[in-house]
C-alpha positions in Angstrom: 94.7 140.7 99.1 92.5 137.6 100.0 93.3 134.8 97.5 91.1 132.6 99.5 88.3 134.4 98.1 89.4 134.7 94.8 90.6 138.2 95.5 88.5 141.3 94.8 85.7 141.7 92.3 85.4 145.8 92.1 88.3 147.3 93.6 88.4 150.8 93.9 91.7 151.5 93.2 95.2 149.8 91.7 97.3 147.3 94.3 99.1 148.8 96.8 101.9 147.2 99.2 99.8 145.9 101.7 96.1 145.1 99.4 93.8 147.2 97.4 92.9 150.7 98.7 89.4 149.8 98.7 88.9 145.7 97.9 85.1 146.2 97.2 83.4 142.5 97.6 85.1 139.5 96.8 85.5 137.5 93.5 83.5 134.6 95.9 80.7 136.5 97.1 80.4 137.8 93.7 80.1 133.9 92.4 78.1 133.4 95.3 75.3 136.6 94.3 75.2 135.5 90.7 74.6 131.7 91.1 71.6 132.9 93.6 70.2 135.1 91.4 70.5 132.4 88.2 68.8 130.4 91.1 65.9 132.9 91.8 65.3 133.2 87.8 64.9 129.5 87.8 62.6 128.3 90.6 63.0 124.9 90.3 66.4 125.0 91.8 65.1 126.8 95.0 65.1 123.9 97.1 64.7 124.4 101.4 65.0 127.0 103.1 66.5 130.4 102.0 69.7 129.7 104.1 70.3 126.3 102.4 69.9 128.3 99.1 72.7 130.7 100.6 74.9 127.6 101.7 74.3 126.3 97.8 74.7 129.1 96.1 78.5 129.6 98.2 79.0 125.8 97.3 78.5 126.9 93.5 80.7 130.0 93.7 83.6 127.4 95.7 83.3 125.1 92.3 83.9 128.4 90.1 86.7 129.6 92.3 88.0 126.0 91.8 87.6 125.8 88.7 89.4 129.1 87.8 93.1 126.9 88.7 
């Protein structure tokens, strides 16, 4: 299991020895897809290019991760 990421957001299936059966996406990209989309919904935060808004919404989902300890 990846800790670094937060761990998994949708796993398929209970923990085995070695992970999840199938880890789905991570708790960070998850963070990561829902801060962009708050972003999208509110324009004035879409600042630069789209791969700055990428870079800022991962910076947002690193805070949440972060935040979670």
């Amino acid at each position: 299991m990846n800790t670094g990421n937060g761990g998994p957001a949708f796993p398929d299936a209970g923990p085995t020895e070695s992970g999840y059966a199938n880890p789905g996406m991570s708790l960070r990209d998850y963070f990561a897809a829902a801060a962009l989309q708050g972003m999208v919904a509110h324009d004035s935060y879409l600042n630069g290019s789209v791969e700055d808004q990428a870079k800022q919404a991962y910076l947002q989902a690193d805070a949440m991760l972060e935040a979670r300890k």
